[in-house]
Backbone as XML, in Angstrom:
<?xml version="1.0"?>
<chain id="A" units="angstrom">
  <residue number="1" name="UNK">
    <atom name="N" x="0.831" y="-1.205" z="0.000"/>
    <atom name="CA" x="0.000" y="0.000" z="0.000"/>
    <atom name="C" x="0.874" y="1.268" z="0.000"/>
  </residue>
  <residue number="2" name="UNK">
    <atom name="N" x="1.863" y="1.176" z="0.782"/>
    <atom name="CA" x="3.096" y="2.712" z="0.453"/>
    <atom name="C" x="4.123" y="2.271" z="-0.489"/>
  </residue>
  <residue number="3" name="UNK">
    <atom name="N" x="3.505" y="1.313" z="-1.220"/>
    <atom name="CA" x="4.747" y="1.214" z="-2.502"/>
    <atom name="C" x="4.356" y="2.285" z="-3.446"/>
  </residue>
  <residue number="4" name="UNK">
    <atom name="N" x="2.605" y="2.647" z="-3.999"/>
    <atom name="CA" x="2.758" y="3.441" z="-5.171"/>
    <atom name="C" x="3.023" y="4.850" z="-4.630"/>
  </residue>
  <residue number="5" name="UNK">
    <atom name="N" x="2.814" y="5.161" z="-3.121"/>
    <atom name="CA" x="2.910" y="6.306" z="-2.612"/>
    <atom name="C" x="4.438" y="6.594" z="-3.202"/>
  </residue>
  <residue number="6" name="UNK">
    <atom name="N" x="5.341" y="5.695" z="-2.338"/>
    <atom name="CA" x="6.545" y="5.935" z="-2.697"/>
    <atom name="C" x="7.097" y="6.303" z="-3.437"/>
  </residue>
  <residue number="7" name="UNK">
    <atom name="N" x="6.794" y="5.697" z="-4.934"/>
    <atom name="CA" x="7.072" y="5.957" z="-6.073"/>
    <atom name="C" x="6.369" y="7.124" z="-6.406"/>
  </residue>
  <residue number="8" name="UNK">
    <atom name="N" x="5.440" y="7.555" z="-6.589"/>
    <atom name="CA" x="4.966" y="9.045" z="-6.449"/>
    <atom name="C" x="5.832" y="9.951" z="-5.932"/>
  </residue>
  <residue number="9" name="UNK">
    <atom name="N" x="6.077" y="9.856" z="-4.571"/>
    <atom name="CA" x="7.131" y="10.974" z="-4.075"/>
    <atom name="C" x="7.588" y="11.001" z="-4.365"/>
  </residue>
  <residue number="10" name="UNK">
    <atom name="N" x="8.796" y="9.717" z="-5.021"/>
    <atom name="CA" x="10.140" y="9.760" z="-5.674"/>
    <atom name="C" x="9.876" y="10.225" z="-6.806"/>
  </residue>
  <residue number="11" name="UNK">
    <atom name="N" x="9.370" y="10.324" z="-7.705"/>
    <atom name="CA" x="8.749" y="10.438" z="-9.061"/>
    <atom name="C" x="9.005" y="11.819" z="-8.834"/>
  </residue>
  <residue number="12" name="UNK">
    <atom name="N" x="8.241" y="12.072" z="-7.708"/>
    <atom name="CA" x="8.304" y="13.964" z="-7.620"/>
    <atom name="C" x="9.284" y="14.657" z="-7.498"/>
  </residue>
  <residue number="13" name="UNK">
    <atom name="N" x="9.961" y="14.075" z="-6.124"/>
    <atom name="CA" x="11.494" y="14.284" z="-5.861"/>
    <atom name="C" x="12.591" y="14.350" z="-6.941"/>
  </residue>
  <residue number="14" name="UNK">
    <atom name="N" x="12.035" y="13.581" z="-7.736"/>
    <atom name="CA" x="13.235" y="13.464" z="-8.679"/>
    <atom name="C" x="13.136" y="14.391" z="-10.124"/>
  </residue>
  <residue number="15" name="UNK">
    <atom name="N" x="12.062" y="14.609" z="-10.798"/>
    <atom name="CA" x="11.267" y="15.806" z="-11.562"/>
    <atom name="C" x="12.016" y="17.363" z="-10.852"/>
  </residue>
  <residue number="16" name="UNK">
    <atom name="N" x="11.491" y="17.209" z="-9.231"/>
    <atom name="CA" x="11.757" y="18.634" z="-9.034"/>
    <atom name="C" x="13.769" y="18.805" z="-8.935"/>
  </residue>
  <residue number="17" name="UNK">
    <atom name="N" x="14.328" y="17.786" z="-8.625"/>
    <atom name="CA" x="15.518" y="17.948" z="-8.559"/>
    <atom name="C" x="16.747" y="17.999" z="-9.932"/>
  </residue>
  <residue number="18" name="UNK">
    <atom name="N" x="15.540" y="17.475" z="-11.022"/>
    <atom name="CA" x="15.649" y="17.596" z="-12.443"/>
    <atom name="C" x="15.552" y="19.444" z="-12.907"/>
  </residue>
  <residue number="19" name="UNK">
    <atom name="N" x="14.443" y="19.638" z="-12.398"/>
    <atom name="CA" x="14.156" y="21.424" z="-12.493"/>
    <atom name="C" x="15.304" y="21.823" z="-12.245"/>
  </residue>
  <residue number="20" name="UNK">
    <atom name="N" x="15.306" y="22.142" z="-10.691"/>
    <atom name="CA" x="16.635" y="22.634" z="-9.858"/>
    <atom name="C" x="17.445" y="22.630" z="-11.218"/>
  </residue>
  <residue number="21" name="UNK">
    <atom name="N" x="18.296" y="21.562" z="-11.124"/>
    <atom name="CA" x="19.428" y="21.013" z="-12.089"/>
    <atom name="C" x="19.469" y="21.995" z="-13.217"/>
  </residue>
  <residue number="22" name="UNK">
    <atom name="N" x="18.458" y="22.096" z="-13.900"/>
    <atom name="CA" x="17.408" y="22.573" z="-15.040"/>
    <atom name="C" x="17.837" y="24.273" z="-15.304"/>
  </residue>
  <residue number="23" name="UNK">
    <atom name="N" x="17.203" y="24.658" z="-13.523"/>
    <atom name="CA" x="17.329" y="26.394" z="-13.382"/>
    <atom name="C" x="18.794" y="26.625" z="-13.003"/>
  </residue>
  <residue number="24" name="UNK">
    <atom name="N" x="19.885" y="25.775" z="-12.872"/>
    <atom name="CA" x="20.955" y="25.910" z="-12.098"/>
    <atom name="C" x="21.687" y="26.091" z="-13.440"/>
  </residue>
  <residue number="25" name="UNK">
    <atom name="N" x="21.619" y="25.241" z="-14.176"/>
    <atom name="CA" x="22.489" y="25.478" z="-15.595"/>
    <atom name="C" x="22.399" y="26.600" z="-15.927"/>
  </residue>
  <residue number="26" name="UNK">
    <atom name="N" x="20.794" y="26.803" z="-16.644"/>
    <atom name="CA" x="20.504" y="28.283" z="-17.193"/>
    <atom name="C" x="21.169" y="29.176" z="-16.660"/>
  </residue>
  <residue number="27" name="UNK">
    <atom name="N" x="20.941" y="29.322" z="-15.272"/>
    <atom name="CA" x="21.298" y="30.556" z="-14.273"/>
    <atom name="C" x="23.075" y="30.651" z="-14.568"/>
  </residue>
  <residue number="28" name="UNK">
    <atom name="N" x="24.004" y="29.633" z="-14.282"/>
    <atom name="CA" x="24.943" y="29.545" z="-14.592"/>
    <atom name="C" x="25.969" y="29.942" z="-15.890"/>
  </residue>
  <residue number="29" name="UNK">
    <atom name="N" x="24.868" y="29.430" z="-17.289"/>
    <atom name="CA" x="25.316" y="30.265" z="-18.347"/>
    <atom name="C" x="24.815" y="31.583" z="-18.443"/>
  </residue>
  <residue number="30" name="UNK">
    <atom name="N" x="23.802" y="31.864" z="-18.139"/>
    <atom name="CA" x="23.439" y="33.421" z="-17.618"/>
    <atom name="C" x="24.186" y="33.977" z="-17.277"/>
  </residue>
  <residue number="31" name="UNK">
    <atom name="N" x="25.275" y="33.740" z="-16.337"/>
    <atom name="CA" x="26.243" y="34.571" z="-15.409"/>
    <atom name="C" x="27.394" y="34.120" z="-16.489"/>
  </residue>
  <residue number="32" name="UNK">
    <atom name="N" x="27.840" y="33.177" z="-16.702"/>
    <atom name="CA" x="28.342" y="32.605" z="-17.824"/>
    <atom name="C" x="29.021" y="34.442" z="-19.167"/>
  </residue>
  <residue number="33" name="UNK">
    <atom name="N" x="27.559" y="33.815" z="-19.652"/>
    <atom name="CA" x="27.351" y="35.182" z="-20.369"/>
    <atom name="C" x="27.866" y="36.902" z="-20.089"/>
  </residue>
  <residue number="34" name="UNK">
    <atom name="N" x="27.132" y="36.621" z="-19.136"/>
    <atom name="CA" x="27.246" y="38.345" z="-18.377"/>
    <atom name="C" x="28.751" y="38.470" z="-18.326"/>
  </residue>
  <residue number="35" name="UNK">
    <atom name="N" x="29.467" y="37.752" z="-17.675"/>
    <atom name="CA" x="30.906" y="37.816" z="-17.099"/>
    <atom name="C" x="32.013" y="37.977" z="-18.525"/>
  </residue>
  <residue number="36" name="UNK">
    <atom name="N" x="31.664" y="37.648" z="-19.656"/>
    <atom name="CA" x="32.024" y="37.217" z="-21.207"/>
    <atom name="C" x="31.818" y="38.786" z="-21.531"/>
  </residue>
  <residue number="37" name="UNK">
    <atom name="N" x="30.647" y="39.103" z="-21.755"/>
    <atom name="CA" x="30.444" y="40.245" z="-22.176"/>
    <atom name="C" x="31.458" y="41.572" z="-21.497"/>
  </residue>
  <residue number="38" name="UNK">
    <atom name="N" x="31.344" y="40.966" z="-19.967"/>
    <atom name="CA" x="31.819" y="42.588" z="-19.504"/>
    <atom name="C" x="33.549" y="42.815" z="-19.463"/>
  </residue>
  <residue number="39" name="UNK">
    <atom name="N" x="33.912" y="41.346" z="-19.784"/>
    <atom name="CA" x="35.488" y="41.687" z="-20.258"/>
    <atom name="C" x="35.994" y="42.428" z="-21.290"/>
  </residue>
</chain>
């Protein structure tokens, strides 16, 4: 009975830590960028 729960959370957990990952790159070549330009 907390097996499909489980997998749900993890399912979620792992999606949102995919995002993160996701907004961390972007953000990174963002600054990436910025730092390129202002040399």
């Amino acid at each position: 009975m907390t097996t499909p729960l489980y997998t749900a959370t993890f399912r979620k957990e792992r999606s949102l830590k995919f995002m993160q990952e996701l907004i961390m790159s972007k953000y990174l070549k963002e600054l990436l960028f910025f730092l390129l330009r202002n040399y």
